[in-house]
C-alpha positions in Angstrom: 0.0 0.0 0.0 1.2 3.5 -1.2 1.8 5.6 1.8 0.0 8.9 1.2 2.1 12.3 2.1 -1.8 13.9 1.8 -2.2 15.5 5.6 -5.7 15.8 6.6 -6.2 18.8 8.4 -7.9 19.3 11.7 -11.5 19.9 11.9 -12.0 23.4 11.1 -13.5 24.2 14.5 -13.9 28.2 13.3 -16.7 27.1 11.3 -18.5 25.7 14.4 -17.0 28.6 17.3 -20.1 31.2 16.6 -17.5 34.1 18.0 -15.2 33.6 15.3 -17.1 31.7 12.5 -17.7 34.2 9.2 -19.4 31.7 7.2 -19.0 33.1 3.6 -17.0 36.4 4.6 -13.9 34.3 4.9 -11.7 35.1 2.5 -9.5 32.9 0.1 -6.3 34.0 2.3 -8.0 33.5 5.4 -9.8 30.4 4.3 -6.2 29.1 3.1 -4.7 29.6 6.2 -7.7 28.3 8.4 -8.2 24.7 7.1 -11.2 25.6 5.1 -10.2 25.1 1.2 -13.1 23.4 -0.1 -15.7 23.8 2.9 -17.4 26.9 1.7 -19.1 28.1 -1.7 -16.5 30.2 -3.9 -18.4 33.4 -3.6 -17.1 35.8 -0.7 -20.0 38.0 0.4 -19.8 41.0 2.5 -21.1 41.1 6.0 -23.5 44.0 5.2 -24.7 41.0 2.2 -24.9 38.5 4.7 -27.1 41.0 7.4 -29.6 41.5 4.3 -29.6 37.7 3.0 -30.4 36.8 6.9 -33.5 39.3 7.6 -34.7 38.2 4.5 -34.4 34.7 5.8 -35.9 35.8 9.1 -38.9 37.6 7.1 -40.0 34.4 5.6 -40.6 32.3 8.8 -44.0 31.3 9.6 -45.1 33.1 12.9 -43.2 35.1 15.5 -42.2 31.9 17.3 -40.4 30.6 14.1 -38.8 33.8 13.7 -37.2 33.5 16.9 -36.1 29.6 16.4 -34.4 31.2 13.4 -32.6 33.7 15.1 -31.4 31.9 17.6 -29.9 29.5 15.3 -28.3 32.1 13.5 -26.9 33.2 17.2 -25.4 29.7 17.6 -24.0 30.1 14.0 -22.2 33.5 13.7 -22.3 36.1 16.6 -21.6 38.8 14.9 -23.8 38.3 12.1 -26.6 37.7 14.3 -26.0 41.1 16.4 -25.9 42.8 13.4 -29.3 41.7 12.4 -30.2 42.4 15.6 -29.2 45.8 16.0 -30.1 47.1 12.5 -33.6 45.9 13.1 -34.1 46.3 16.8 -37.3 47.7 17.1 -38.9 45.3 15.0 -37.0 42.3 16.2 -37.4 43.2 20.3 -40.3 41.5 20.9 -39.6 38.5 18.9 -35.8 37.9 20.7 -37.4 39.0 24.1 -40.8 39.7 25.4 -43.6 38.6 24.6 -42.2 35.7 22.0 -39.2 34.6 24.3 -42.2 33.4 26.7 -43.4 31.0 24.4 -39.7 29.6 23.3 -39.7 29.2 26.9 -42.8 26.8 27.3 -41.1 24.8 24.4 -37.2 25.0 25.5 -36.9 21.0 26.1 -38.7 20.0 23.1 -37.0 22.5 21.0 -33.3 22.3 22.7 -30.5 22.1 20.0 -27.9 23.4 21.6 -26.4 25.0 25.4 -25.9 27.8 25.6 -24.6 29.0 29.0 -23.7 27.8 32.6 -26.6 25.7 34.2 -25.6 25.4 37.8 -27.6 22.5 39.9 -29.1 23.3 43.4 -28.6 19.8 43.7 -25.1 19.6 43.3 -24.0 23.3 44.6 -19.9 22.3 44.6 -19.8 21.7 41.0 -19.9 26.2 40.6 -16.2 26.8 40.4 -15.6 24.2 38.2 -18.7 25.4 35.9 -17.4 28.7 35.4 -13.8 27.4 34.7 -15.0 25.7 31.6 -15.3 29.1 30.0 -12.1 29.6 30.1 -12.0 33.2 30.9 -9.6 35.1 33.4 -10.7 37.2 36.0 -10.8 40.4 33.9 -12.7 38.8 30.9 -16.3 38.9 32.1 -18.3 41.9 32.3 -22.2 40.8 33.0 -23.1 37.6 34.0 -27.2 37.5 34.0 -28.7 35.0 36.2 -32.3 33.8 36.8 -34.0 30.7 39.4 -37.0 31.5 36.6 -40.0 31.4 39.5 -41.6 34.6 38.1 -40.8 34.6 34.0 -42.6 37.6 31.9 -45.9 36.8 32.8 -45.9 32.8 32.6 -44.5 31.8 36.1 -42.5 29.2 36.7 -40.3 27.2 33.9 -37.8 25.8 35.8 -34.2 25.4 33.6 -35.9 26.4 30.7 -36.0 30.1 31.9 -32.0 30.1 30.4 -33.8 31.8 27.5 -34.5 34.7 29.4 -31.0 35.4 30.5 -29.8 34.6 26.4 -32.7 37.1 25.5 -31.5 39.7 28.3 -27.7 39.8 27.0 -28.6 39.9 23.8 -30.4 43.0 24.2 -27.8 44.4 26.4 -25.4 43.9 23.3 -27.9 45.4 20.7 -29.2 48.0 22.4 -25.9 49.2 24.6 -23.1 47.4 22.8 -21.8 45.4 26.0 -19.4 42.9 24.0 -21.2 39.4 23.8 -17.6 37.5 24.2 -17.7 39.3 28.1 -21.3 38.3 29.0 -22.4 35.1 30.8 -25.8 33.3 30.9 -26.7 31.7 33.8 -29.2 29.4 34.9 -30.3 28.4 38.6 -31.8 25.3 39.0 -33.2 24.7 42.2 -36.6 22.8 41.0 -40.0 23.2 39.7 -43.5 23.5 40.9 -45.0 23.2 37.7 -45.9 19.6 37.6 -46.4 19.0 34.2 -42.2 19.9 33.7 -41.6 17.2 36.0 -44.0 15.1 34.6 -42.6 15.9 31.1 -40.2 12.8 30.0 -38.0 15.4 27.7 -38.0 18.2 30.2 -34.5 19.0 30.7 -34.2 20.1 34.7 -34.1 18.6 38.1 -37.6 16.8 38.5 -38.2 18.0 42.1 -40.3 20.8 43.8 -38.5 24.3 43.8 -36.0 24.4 47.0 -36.5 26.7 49.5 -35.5 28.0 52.8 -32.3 27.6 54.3 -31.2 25.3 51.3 -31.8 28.0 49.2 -30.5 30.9 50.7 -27.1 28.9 51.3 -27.3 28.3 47.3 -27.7 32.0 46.5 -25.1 32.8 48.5 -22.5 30.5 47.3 -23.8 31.8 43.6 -22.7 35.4 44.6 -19.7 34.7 46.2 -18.2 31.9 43.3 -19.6 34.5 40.4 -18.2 37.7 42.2 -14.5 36.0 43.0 -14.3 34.3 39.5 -15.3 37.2 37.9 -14.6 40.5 40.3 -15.4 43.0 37.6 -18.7 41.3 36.3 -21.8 43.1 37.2 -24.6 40.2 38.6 -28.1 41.3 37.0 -30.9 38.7 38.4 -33.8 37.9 36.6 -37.4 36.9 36.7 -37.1 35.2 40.4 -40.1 35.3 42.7 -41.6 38.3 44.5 -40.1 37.5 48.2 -36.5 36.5 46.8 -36.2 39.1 44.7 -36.2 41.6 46.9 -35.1 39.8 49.8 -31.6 38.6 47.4 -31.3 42.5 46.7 -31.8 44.1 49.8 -29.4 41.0 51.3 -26.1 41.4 49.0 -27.1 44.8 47.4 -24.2 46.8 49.7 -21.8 44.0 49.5 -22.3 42.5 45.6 -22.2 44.3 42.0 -25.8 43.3 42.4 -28.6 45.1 39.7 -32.6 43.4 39.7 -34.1 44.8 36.3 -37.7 43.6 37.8 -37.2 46.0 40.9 -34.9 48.6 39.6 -35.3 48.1 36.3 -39.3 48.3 35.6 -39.2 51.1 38.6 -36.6 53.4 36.8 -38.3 53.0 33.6 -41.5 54.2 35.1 -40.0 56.8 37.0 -38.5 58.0 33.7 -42.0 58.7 32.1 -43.6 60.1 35.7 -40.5 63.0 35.4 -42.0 63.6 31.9 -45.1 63.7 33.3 -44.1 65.9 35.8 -43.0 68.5 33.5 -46.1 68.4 31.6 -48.3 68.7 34.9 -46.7 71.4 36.8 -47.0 69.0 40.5 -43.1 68.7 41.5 -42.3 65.8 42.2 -42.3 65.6 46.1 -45.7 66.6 45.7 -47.2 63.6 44.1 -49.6 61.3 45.4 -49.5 57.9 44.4 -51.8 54.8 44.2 -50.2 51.6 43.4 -52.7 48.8 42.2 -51.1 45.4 42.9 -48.2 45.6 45.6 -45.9 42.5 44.7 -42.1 42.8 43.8 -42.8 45.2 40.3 -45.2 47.6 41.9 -43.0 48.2 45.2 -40.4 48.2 43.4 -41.8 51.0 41.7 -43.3 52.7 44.6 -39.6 52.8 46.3 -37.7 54.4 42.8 -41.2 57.3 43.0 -40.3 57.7 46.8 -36.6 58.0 46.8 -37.3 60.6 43.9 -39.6 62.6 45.8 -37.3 62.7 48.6 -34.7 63.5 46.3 -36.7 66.7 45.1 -37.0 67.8 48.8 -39.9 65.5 50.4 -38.7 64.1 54.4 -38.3 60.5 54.0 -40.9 59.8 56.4 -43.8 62.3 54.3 -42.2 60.4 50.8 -43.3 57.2 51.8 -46.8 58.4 53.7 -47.4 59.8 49.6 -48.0 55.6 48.6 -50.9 53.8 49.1 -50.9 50.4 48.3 -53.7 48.1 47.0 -53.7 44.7 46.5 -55.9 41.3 46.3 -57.0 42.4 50.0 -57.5 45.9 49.2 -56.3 48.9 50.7 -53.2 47.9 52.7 -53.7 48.8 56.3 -51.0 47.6 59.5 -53.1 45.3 61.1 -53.5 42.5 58.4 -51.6 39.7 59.1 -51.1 38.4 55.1 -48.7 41.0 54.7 -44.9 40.7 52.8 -41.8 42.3 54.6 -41.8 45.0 51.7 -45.6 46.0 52.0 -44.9 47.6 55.2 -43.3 50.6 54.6 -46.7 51.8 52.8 -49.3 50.0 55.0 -51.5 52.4 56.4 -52.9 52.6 60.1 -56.1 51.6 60.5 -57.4 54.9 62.4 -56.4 56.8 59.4 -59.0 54.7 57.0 -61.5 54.2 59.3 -64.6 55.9 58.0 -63.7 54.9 54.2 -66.3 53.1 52.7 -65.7 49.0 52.4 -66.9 46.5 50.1 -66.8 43.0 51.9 -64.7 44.0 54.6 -62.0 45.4 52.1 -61.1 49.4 50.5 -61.5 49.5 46.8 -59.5 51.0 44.1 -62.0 53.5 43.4 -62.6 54.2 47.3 -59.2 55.0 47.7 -58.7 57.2 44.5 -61.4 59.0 45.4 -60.2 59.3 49.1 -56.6 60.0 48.1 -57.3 62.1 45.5 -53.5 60.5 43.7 -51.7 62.6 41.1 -50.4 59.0 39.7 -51.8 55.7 39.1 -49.8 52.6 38.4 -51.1 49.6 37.6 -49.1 46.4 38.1 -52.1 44.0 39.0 -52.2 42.2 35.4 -55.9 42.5 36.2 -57.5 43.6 32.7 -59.8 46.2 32.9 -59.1 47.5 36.5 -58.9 50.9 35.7 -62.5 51.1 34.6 -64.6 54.8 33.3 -65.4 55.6 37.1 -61.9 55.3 38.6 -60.4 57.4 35.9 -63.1 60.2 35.8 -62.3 59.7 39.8 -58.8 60.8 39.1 -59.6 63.3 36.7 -61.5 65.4 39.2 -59.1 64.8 41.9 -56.4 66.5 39.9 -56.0 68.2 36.5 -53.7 66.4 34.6 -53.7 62.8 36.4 -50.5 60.6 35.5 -51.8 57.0 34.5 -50.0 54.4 33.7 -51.3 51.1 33.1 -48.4 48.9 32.6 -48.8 45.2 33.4 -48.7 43.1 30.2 -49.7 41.7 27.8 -52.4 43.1 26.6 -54.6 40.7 27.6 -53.7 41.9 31.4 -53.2 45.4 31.1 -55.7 47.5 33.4 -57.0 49.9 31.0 -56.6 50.8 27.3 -55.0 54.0 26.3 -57.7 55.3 24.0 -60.4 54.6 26.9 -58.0 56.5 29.8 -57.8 59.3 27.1 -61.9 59.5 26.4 -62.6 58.8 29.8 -60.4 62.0 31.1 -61.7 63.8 28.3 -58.0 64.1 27.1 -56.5 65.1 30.6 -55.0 61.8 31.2 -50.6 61.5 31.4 -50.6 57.6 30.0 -47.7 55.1 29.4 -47.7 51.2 29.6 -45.9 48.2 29.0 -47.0 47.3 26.0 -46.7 48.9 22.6 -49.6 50.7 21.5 -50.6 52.5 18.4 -51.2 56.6 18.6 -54.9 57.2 20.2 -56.7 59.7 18.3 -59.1 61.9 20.5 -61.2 65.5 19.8 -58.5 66.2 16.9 -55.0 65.3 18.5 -52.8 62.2 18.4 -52.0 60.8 21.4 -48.3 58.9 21.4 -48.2 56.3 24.0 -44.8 56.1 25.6 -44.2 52.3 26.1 -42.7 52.0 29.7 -40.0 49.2 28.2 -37.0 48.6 30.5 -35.1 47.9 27.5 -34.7 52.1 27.2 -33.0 51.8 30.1 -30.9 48.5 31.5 -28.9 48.2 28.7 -27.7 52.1 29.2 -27.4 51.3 33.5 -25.3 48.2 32.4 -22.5 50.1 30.4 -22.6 53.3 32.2 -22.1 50.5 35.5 -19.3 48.7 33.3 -17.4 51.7 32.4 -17.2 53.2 35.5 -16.7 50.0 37.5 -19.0 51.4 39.9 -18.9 48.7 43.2 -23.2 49.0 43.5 -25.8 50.3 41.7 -26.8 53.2 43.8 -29.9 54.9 43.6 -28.6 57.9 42.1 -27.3 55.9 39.6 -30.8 54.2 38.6 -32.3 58.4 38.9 -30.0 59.4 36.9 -31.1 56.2 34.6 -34.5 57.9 34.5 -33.7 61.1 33.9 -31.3 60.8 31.1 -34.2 58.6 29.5 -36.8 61.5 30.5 -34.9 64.0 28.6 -34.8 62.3 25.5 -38.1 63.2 24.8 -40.0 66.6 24.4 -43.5 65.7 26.5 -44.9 69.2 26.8 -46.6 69.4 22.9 -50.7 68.4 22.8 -50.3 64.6 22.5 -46.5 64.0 23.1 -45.2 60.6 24.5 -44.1 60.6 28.0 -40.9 58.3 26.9 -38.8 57.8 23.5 -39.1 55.1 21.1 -37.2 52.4 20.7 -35.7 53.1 17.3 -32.8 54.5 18.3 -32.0 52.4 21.2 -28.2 52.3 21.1 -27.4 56.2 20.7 -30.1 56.4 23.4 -27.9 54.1 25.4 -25.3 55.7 25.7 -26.9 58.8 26.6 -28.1 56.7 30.1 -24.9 55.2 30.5 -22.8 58.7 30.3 -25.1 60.0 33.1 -25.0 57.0 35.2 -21.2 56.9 34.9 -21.4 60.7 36.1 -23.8 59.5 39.0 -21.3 56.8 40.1 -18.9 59.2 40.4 -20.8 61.4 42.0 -21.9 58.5 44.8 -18.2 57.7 44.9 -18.9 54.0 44.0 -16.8 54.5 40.6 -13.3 52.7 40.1 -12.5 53.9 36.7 -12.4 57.9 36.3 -12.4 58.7 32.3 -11.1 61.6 31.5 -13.9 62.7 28.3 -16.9 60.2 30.4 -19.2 60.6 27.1 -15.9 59.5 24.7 -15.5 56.6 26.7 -18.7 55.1 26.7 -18.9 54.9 22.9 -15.6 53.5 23.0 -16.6 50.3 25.4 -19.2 50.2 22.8 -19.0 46.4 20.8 -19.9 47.0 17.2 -21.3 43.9 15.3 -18.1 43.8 12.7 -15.8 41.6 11.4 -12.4 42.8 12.7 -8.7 42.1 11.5 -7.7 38.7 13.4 -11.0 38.3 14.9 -11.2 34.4 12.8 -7.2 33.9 14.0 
């Protein structure tokens, strides 16, 4: 037998590494040198070619879930290909890579899993963390955002157990559209401490541990050694948690907030964002912002979370910390929130009221309505964050209306099968008076000869800006200054004061928006003396940490 002098090259693993594959952009000299003569068509297209063959590809799919399906295959392929989709066509593409579509890749993770993507770390076997992260291969320095969710509370579809990953790959990828935070520094994580949705652990192809969620001590002891292995393997990486139930959630924050590079976009996040659009509104109303009165229907983690970003702001504007918070009145499943009920959570307390001071308002089976409290209150902002559709009915909004002139309403629990009240109705209803945002997109309301735009309170106009404005600065916390500054960077990106204006930006522009946010909250870290990093021109820096969806010299070496 003739001994052949042929060699047979290596695998050429480029074509299968998603951070340095190119597909057809290779080329000849750099598909000579990489081991790829003869795996790829002859024709060298451009990546700009490539962007416009994919969203046509994209386009064609069948259904918003397929269009997903596609891009995340595309995200497994070729990183930078797939970002620069992404970020071309963010707008359009943000709910189908996030909310509402991620929900229902979710439901369908383990019978549609192709690939990992991530670190999925196991309740059930909590030493195995270190040597998880240390199969990514990255130094201490390489890592700037590690997002992390137990998925109890995801979107508005509960609990999914492991398959909530998708919402951490969904978060980042935002965070690199929409802010430019550099996708080879970012980390997905998932939690796995259990399920209580029986039909996962009844599901044979159902990919997490088939027990009830952990809790208690078990839990807290895995949270902890989470922070602790992330923050030491990764010192610079700021630790955003996602979607984890109301009494964690704030409990984790409020815990490790002071000690850990610790940001919750469900607290923090969806609080900021709405502050953002009441500072708008406050402009357009004249009511300064220690001044406001505020009703919060449905007091879990979001609307709290809300209530405490309103609060510090007021007391920020000159309100005594103790008059901010007597400003909030809470009402949830029980009603009115007063001291002596015994259901209450930990964070509900700070707003209950005393009994005395509602004891001549009118009850309705032992419990203070909505509309008996608006019309007892007499609140310059509404907030809605019940997911009960049609709450905010005709009476409680003409309630508002004649308890002050330009009531703030904003009506933001999604989707739109759970939102509280419709724009158009709010606007008819307060014969055009009405302040409105929510948390879904809506089209412009038309009413007595002006068009209403309908800010869309989306935390996506701000995160990604808190993350690189926290990344730049290498701020040790996220201080509350940091998250007002957040809002008011957002707040000023928009002109509220014409007949009809939107209370918050689009999204069209999300990454020049981005790093307007993150220039202020670098400036706010400063200011709070949590910084580590002092640029010398702050706004020049901040476009510079900006990842651009390119093919670089070297990047396939």
């Amino acid at each position: 037998m003739t001994e052949s002098h042929v060699q047979t090259p290596a695998t050429p693993s480029v074509l299968v590494d998603p951070l340095r594959n190119r597909g057809v952009a290779f080329t000849p000299e750099e598909r000579d040198a990489l081991g790829l003569t003869g795996r790829l068509p002859s024709g060298v297209l451009t990546l700009e070619r490539q962007a416009q063959r994919a969203y046509q590809q994209m386009r064609a799919q069948d259904g918003d879930l397929a269009k997903n399906v596609y891009l995340e295959q595309l995200h497994d392929r070729n990183e930078t290909l797939y970002f620069k989709v992404l970020a071309e066509h963010l707008a359009e593409l943000l709910p189908i890579v996030y909310d509402p579509t991620v929900g229902e890749a979710i439901e369908k993770y383990s019978h549609e899993y192709r690939r990992p993507r991530g670190i999925f770390l196991s309740i059930d076997r909590p030493d195995d963390m270190e040597r998880a992260f240390a199969t990514l291969q990255l130094g201490p320095e390489d890592v700037d955002l590690i997002v992390c969710t137990d998925a109890e509370e995801i979107l508005g579809i509960g609990d999914w157990g492991v398959n909530g990953i998708q919402i951490s790959v969904g978060k980042l990828a935002v965070y690199t559209a929409a802010a430019g935070i550099d996708p080879r520094r970012v980390v997905p994580v998932s939690l796995d401490v259990g399920t209580d949705r029986t039909s996962l652990r009844e599901d044979p192809l159902y990919l997490g541990n088939r027990h009830p969620r952990v809790r208690g001590a078990d839990y807290d002891a895995f949270i902890e050694t989470y922070l602790e292995t992330a923050s030491s393997t990764f010192p610079d990486a700021l630790l955003h948690f996602e979607d984890f139930g109301p009494s964690n959630a704030r409990r984790i924050l409020e815990q490790y907030g002071g000690r850990y590079r610790i940001f919750n976009d469900d607290m923090q996040g969806t609080g900021a964002i709405t502050l953002a659009a009441a500072l708008s509104a406050v402009r357009v109303s004249g009511v300064r912002m220690r001044d406001q009165k505020l009703v919060v229907f449905g007091a879990g983690t979001a609307g709290v979370g809300i209530a405490d970003q309103l609060r510090d702001a007021m007391i920020r504007d000159g309100a005594d910390p103790e008059q901010a918070a007597a400003q909030v009145w809470l009402i949830d499943k029980q009603g009115l929130l007063t001291r002596d009920m015994t259901d209450l959570r930990d964070f509900q307390q700070t707003y209950a009221r005393e009994p005395s001071e509602v004891a001549e308002w009118a009850r309705s089976d032992g419990a203070i309505s909505l509309l008996e409290a608006v019309r007892r209150v007499k609140p310059t902002i509404l907030l809605g964050t019940s997911t009960a559709h049609g709450a905010f009915t005709r009476e409680i909004v003409e309630a508002m209306s004649e308890g002050t002139e330009r009531p703030v309403i904003f009506p933001i629990s999604n989707p739109t099968s759970r939102i509280e009240a419709m724009p158009a109705d709010v606007i008819a209803w307060s014969r055009g008076k009405a302040l409105v945002a929510t948390g879904i997109p809506v089209a412009p309301v038309e009413y007595d000869g002006v068009t209403y735009q309908i800010g869309q309170a989306n935390n996506a106009l701000l995160y990604p800006g808190l993350g690189l404005g926290t990344i730049v600065s290498g701020a040790s916390q996220v201080t509350a200054g940091m998250l007002l500054a957040a809002a008011q960077a957002v707040a000023n990106q928009v002109d509220p004061s014409g007949p009809g204006a939107s209370l918050l930006p689009p999204v069209d522009n999300l990454r020049e928006s981005s790093a307007i946010t993150a220039t202020a909250v670098v400036k706010a870290a400063l200011d709070d003396g949590v910084a580590t990093s002092k640029p010398v021109d702050t706004a020049e820096a901040v476009r510079e940490a900006m990842w651009q969806p390119v093919y670089t010299d070297g990047a396939a070496a």
